[in-house]
N, C-alpha and C positions, 0 to 999 in steps of 0.2 A: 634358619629355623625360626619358626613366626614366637611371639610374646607367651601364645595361648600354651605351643607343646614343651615350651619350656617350662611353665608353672607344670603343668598338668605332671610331666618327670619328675618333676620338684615333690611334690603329691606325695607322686606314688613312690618314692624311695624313702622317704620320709615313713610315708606310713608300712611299706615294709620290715624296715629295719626296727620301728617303734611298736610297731601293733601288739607282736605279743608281747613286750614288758604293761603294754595299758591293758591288756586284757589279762594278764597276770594278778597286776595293782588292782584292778577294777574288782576282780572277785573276791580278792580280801576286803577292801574297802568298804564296798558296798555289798557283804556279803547278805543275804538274803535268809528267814528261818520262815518256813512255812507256820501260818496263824489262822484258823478260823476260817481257812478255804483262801487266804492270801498270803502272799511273802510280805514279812516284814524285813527291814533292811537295820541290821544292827545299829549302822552309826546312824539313822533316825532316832531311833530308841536313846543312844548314847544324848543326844543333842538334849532332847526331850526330858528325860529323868534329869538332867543336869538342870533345867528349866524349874522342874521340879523341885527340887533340892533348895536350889536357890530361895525360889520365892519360901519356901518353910522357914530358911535356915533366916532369911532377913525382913521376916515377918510380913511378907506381902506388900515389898519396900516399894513396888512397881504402882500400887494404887495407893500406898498412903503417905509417898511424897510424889505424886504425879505434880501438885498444884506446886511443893517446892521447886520443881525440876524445871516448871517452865518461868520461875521466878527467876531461878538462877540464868536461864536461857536469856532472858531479858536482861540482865545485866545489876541485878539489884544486888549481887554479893559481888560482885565484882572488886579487886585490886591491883590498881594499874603499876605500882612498884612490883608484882608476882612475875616472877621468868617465866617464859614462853613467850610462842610467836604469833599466836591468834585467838582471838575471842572465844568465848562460850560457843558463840553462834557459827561464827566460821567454824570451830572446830565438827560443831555438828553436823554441818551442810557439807563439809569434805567428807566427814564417813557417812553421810546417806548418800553422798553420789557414788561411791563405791558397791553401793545396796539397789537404789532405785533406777531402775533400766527393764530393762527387756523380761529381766524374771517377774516385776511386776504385770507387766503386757500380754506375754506371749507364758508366762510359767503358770498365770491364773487361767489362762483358758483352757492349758491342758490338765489342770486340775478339777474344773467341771464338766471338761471332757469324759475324762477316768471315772473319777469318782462323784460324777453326778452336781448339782445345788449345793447336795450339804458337804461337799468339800469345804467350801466356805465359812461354815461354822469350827471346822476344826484348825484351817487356817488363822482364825483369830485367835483360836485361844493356842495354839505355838507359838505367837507373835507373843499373844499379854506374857506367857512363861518363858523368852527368849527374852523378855525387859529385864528381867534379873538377871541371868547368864549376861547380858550384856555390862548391867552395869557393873558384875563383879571385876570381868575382863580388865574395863577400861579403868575402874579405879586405880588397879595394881600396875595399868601401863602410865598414868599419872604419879605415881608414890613411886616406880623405882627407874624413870627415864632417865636420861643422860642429857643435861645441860652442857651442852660445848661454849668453848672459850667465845664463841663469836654470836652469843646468843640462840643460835639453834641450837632442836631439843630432837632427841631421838630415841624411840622407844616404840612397843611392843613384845611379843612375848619373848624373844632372846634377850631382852632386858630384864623383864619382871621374875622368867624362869631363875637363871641361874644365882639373881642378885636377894629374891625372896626365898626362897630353896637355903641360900647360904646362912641368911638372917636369922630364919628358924631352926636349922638342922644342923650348921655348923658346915664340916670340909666336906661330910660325905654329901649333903645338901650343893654343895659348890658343884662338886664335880658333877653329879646327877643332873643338875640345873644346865651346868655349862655342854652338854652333850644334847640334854632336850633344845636349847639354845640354838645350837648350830644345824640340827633334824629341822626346826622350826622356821629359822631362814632361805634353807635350801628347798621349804614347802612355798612357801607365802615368794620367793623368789622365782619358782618354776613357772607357779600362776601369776603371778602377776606379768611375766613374758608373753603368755601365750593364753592362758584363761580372762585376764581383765584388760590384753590389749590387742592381739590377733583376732581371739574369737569376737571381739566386739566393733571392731573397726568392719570385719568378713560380714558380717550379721548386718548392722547400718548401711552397707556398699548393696547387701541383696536388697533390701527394703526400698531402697533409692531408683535400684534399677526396677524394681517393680512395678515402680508408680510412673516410671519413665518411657514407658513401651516396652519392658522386659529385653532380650539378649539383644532383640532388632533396635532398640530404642536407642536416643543420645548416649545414653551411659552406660548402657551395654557390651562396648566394645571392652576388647584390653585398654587402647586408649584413654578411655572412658574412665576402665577402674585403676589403673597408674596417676592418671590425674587426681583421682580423688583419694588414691594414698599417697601421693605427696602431699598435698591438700592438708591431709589430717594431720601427718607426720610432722609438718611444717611449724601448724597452731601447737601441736605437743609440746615439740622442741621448743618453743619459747614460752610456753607456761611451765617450762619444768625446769627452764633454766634462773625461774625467778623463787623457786623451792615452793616451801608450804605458802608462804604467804602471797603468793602468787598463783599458786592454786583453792587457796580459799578464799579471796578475791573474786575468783571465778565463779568457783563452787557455790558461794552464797549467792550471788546475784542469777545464773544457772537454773540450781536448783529449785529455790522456790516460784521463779517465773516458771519452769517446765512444767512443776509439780501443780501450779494453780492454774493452768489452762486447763493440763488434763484433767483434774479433779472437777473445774468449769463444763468442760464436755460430757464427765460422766453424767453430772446435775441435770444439764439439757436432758439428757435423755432419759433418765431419769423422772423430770417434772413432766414434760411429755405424756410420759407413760406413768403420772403419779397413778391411776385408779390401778393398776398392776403391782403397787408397788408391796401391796400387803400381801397378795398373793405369792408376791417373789419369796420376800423375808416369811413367810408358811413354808415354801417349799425349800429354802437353806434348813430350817429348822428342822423340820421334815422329814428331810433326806437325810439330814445328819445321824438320826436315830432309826429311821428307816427305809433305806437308800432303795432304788428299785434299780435292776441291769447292773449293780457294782459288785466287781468278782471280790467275796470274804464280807459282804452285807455293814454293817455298821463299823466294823472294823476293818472292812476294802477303803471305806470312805474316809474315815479316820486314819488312815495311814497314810494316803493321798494328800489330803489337808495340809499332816505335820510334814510330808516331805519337800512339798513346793515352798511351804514358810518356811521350811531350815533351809532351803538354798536361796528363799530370796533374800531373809533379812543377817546370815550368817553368823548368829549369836552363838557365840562359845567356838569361834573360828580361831580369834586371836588377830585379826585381820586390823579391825575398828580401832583399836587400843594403839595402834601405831599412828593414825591421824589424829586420836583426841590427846594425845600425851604432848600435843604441842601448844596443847592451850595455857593462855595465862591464868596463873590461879596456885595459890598456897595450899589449897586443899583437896588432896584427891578424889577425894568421895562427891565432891561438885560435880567435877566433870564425871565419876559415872551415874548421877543424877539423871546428868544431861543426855546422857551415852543412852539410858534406858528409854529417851523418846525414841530413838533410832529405829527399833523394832516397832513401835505403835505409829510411825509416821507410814513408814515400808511396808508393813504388812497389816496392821491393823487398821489405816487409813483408804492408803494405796487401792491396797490387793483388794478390797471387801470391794471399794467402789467399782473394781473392773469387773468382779465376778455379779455386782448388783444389776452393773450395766448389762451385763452378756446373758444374766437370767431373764431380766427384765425386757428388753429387746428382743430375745429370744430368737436369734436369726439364723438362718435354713442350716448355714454351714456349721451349727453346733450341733444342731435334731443329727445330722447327716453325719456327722463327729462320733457320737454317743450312738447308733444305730450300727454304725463301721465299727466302734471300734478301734479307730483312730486316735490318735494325742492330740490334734490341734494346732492350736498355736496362735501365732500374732493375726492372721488373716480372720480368724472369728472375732477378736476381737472387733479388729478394723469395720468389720458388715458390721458388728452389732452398733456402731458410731452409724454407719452410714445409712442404719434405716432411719435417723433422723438427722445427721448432718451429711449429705450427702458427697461433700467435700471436704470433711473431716480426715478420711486416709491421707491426705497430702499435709494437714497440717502435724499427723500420728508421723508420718514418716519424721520429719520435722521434729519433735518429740525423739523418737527414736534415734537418731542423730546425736542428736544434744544429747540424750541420757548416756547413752553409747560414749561421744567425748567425756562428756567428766567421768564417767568412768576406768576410762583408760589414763587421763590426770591424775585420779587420787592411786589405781592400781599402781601408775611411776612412779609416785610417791611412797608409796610400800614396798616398793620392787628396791628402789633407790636403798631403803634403809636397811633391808636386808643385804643389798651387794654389799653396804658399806661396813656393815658390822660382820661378813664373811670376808673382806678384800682390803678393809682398810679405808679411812675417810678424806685420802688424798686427791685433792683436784683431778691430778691423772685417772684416776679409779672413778671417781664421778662421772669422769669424760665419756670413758670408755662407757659406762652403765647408759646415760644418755643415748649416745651415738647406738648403741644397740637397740635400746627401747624402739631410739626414732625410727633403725631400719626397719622391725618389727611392725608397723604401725603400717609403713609402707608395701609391705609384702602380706598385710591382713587384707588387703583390696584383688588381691591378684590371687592369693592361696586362700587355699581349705585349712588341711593342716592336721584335719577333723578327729586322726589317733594322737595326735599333740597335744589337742584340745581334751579330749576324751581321758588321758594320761593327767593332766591337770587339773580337771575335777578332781579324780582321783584322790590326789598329792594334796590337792588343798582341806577336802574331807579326812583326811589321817591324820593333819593336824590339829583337829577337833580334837581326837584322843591324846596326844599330846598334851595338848593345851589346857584340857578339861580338866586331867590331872591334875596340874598344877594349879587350878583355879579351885578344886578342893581343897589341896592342902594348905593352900594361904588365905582363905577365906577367914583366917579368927584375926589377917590383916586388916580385911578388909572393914570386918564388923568395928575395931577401933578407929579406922579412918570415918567412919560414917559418923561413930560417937563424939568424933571430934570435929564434924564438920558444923553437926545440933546443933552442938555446947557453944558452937562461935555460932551459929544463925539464933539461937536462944540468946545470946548475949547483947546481939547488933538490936535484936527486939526489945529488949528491955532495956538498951542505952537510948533508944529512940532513934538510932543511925539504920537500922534494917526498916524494910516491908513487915508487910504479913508471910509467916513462912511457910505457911499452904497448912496448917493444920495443930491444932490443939495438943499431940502429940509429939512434939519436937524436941523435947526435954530429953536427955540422952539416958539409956541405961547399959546396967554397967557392964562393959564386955566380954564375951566369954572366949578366954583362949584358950 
């Protein structure tokens, strides 16, 4: 029996036996309420008002400590006696490589596929309201982590749940917390199996082979894709065997090299096409208020927008909070400072410049997209590079790759911290988490898996609601961790040991719980 009918069994037993629990999940999840001549999808709404909420509740903390956030990012409050295992910076660049990949890429071009230009405009502004949700998340995965004996730190929401839930509310707060805890690990642990390391190793291997001569090409074969899931599985295993600080190692130096090519290539094309380029940002604008072909008009486009920004920059997941709670730093509300670039790099940055490129460019396979009726995808983007880099798809594949790996490094990293706080933090229990991830990584080259994957969305989206909860009702945490982070950046300024701390308003007021 050849390589091929083995996976292909593999497949379809898989997705027999799975399909109807994800299509069960999936209609709850993503349940859908007719709007204005479109469906809207509940847990968008969810994500969004929570975006909302936030920036109200902490006065619009996303614009009026931006200039703080990248003080701290640079290292000016920094304390090198503080536990934890990595920088401001690394902390950062491991949760945006969890974020920036292929939903940047391929998520943005099916959203001006859909919904037209002014998807775009709505994209940004989920992202600027997803800086809040973020930063409330990660400060409370900072203020309630678990420092271990040997210097590692462990934390997100099965930490912050059941440990803030108790703090405030007492036992019935414990038990509640400690139930959300263990629903939350079994979420963030499913995906990160199969949603942040299957589907992204599956997704890299087609891209690869595409540029390669497709099924006929080098890399075509099974051969081909075994080679290049051991390949991947290989590098995993030994980044993951060195923990966080060995993925943020990576991460940092990864990330911003991927992140500044492509941002490089969008600019080319870009400058190229600067006399286009007023007319692009008129028809974001545009569109956004007055969208043409998008089914539900102003509010088809607007819902398109905020659903490709909540899956790319994941704000109010609970996801992020598990990489930045390893940071050094005595004061939580730092690291969700820093946590709130997260969404304006991924989405605010990112995503605008692909969808500036793809309007701007304006190449056959998008008109042919939006005409069809089609979603899209990475291949629009790729033409819209190649009508002026013409050898740009091979350097994108490349890209895609690389965003693809760290992505499936910092997802081990969450996957890991989840088995461990359902299984125990024993060598043996590591082992075993490892050696499974690695096989996984391995069999993302050869399998689909694609109701596995579809199930994991799912799982990871239900943890919003979860999660969300909780990040309501300990927000009057949050507000004192921030008043107390001021009061020490007001203090370091007027002993003459701090910078400037981004703003005339740093003076704390006084909390309300």
């Amino acid at each position: 029996m050849s390589l091929e009918s083995i996976t292909e069994n593999v497949d379809e037993a898989v997705s027999g036996f799975f399909e109807p629990i994800a299509e069960w999940l999936g209609k709850i999840v993503f349940y859908a309420v007719p709007v204005g001549g479109t469906d809207l999808p509940l847990i968008v709404a969810w994500l969004v008002v929570a975006g909302l909420v936030f920036t109200g509740w902490f006065g619009c903390v996303q614009v009026r400590k931006f200039r703080l956030a990248i003080d701290v990012v640079r290292g000016k409050y920094d304390d090198k006696d503080s536990a934890g295992e990595v920088s401001h910076f690394q902390a950062l660049t491991a949760a945006v490589s969890g974020t920036v990949g292929l939903g940047n890429i391929a998520g943005v071009a099916v959203a001006v596929s859909i919904g037209g230009a002014g998807a775009t405009f709505w994209m940004i502004l989920c992202g600027l309201l997803g800086m809040a949700t973020k930063f409330v998340e990660v400060t409370l995965g900072v203020k309630y982590r678990e420092v271990h004996a040997d210097g590692t730190v462990s934390g997100g929401p099965m930490h912050y749940l059941p440990k803030g839930l108790a703090e405030r509310f007492g036992k019935n707060g414990k038990s509640f917390g400690k139930v959300l805890a263990v629903l939350a690990s079994i979420m963030i642990l499913f995906f990160g199996l199969f949603g942040g390391n299957l589907f992204q190793v599956n997704q890299s291997y087609a891209q690869l082979v595409s540029v390669t001569g497709g099924e006929d090409g080098a890399m075509g074969s099974s051969a081909g894709a075994l080679f290049f899931g051991i390949l991947v599985a290989a590098l995993v295993g030994i980044v993951l065997l060195g923990g966080i600080r060995s993925i943020a190692s990576v991460t940092s130096r990864l990330i911003p090299a991927m992140a500044g090519i492509y941002i490089v290539a969008c600019l080319v094309v870009i400058l190229v096409n600067v006399t286009a380029v007023p007319d692009a940002i008129g028809r974001i604008i545009d569109g956004a208020f007055n969208p043409e072909g998008v089914a539900g008009g102003v509010l088809g486009a607007l819902i398109i927008g905020f659903k490709r920004a909540a899956f790319s920059n994941e704000a109010g997941l609970g996801s992020a909070p598990i990489a930045h709670s390893a940071v050094k730093t005595k004061h939580p509300a730092s690291e969700g400072l820093v946590a709130l670039l997260e969404p304006f790099i991924d989405t605010v940055v990112i995503c605008t410049m692909t969808a500036l490129t793809i309007v701007i460019a304006n190449p056959a396979s998008w008109a042919e997209a939006r005409n069809d009726d089609s979603i899209g995808g990475v291949t629009i983007t790729s033409d819209a590079f190649e009508t002026v880099l013409p050898w740009f798809p091979y350097v994108l594949t490349v890209a895609v790759i690389l965003f693809a790996f760290s992505t499936v490094l910092t997802w081990g990293y969450y996957g890991l911290k989840a088995w461990t706080y359902l299984f125990g933090r024993s060598r043996t229990s590591e082992t075993v988490f490892k050696s499974l991830y690695t096989l996984l990584a391995v069999a993302g080259s050869l399998l689909t898996l694609q109701t596995l994957i579809d199930l994991a969305d799912a799982v990871l989206f239900s943890l919003a609601v979860i999660n969300i909860i909780g990040l309501y009702l300990l927000a009057p945490v949050v507000k004192r961790e921030l008043n107390t982070f001021l009061e020490y950046v007001r203090t370091r300024k007027v002993g003459g040991t701090g910078g400037d701390d981004g703003g005339k308003d740093e003076a704390p007021a006084k909390a309300s719980v």
